[in-house]
C-alpha positions in Angstrom: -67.0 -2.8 24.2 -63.2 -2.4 22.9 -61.6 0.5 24.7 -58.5 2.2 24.2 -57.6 3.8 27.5 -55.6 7.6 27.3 -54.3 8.7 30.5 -50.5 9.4 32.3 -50.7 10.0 36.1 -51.8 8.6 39.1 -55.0 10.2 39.0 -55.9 8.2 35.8 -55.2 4.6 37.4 -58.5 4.2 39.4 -60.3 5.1 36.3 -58.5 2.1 34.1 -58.1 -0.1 36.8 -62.1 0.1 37.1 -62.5 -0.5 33.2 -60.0 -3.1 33.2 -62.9 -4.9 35.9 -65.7 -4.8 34.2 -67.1 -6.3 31.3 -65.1 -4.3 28.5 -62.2 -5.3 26.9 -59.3 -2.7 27.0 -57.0 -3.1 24.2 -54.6 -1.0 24.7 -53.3 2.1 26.8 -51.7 5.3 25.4 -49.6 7.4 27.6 -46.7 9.5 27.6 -43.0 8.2 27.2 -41.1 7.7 29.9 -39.5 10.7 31.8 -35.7 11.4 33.3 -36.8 12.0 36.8 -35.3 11.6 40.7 -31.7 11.5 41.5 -29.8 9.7 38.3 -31.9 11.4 35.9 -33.4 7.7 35.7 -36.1 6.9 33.0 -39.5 6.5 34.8 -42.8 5.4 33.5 -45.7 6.6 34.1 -48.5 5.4 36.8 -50.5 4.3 33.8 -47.9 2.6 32.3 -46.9 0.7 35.4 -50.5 -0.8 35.6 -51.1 -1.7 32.6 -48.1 -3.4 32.3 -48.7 -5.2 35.6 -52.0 -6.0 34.1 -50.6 -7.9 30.2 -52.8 -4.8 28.7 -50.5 -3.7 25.6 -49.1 -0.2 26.0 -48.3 2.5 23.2 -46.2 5.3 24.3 -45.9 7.7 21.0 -43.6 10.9 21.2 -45.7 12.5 19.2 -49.2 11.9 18.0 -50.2 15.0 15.5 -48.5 14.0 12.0 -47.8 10.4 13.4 -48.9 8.6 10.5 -47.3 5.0 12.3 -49.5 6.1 15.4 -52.5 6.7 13.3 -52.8 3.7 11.3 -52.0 1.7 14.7 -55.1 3.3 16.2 -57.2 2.5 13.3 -55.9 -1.2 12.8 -57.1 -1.5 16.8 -60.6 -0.8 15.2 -61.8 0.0 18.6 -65.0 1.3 19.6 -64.4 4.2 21.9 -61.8 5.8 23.2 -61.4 6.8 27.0 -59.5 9.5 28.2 -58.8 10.6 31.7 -55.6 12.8 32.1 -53.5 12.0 29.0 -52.0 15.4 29.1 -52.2 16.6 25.7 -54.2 17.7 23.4 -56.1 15.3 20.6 -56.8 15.9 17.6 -59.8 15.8 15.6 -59.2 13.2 13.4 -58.0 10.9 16.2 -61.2 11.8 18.4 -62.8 10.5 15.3 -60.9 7.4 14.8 -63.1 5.0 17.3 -67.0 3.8 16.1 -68.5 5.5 19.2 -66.0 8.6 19.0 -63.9 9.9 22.5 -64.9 10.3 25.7 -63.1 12.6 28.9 -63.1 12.1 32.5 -62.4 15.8 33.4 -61.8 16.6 37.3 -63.5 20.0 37.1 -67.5 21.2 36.8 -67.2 22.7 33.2 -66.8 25.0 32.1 -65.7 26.5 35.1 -62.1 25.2 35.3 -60.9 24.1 31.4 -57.3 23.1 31.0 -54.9 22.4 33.4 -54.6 22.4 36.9 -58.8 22.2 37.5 -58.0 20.3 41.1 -55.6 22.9 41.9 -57.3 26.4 40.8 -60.5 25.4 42.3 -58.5 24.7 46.0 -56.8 28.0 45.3 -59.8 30.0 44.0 -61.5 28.7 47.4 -64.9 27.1 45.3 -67.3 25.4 48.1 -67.7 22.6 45.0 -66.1 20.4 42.1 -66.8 17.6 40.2 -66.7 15.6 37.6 -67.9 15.6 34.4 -67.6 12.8 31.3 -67.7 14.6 28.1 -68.2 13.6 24.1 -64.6 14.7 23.0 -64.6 18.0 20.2 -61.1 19.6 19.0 -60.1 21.7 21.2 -59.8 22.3 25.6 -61.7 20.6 27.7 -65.1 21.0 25.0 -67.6 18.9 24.0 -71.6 17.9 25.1 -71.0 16.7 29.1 -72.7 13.1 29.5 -72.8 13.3 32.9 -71.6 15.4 35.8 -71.8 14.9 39.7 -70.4 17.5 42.2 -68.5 16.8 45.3 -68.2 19.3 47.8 -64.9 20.5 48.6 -64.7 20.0 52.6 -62.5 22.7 54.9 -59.6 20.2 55.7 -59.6 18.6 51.6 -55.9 19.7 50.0 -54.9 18.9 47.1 -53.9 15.0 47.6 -57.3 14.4 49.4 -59.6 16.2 46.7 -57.6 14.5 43.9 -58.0 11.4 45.5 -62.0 12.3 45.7 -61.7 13.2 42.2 -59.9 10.0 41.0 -62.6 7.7 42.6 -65.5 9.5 41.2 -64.5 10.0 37.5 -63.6 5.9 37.7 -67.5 6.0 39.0 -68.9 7.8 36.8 -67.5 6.3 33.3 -69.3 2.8 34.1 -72.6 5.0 34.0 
């Protein structure tokens, strides 16, 4: 299958990295441009963007992607079959959900629809749930929405912090998309 991969931070690596392993072909990576960050105010990619340049897997970094009619007809000239998206940080659109033959897919680090948005990892630490998960979801416009494919909790264990349970997280969404 010809996969376009959507993701930005660490959390998202696993997740290509295991694509990247098996038998489909990625094609390319979106992610968000580089950011000023640390001392220097030094332009930094992103985790995903580090990897899959490591990797020879072309990488397409838009600024914007609602009216970006260059960014659109890119997508569509890829004539991918699905799209992948674990983390990319923004929002979609419909019509780009639409763009691959078998639509978009989500890795979402939360047991919908519990914890939508931003943050799941971190409000269900804080709002002290005994479990997460993951679920892989068929992509609709709008947050975190759309028929769940598949879901598998985790319990969240009495010494698990943020770094450990997003680390649980990671692994299991990378699982769970080779379902």
């Amino acid at each position: 299958m010809r996969i376009i991969f959507w993701g930005t931070p660490e959390y998202s690596v696993k997740s290509l990295e295991v694509l990247k392993k098996s038998h489909h072909d990625i094609i390319a990576v979106i992610t968000q441009p580089d950011k000023k960050r640390s001392r220097g105010n030094k332009l930094i990619p992103s985790p995903v963007k580090e990897y899959a340049t490591k990797e020879s897997i072309p990488v397409i970094t838009p600024e914007t992607i609602k009216d970006n009619i260059q960014f659109i007809n890119k997508l569509k000239e890829l004539s991918c079959d699905l799209f992948i998206v674990v983390a990319y940080g923004k929002i979609l659109p419909k019509t780009r959900l639409e763009i691959p033959k078998y639509k978009s897919w989500n890795a979402h680090a939360s047991l919908l629809p519990r914890w939508r948005g931003a943050a799941p990892i971190q409000w269900s630490i804080l709002e002290g749930d005994e479990y997460t998960g993951v679920g892989i979801m068929r992509m609709e416009e709008g947050l975190d929405t759309g028929d769940v494919l598949v879901e598998k909790l985790l319990k969240i264990e009495s010494n698990d912090n943020l770094k450990t349970l997003t680390k649980k997280l990671s692994d299991l969404s990378s699982e769970l998309l080779l379902i």
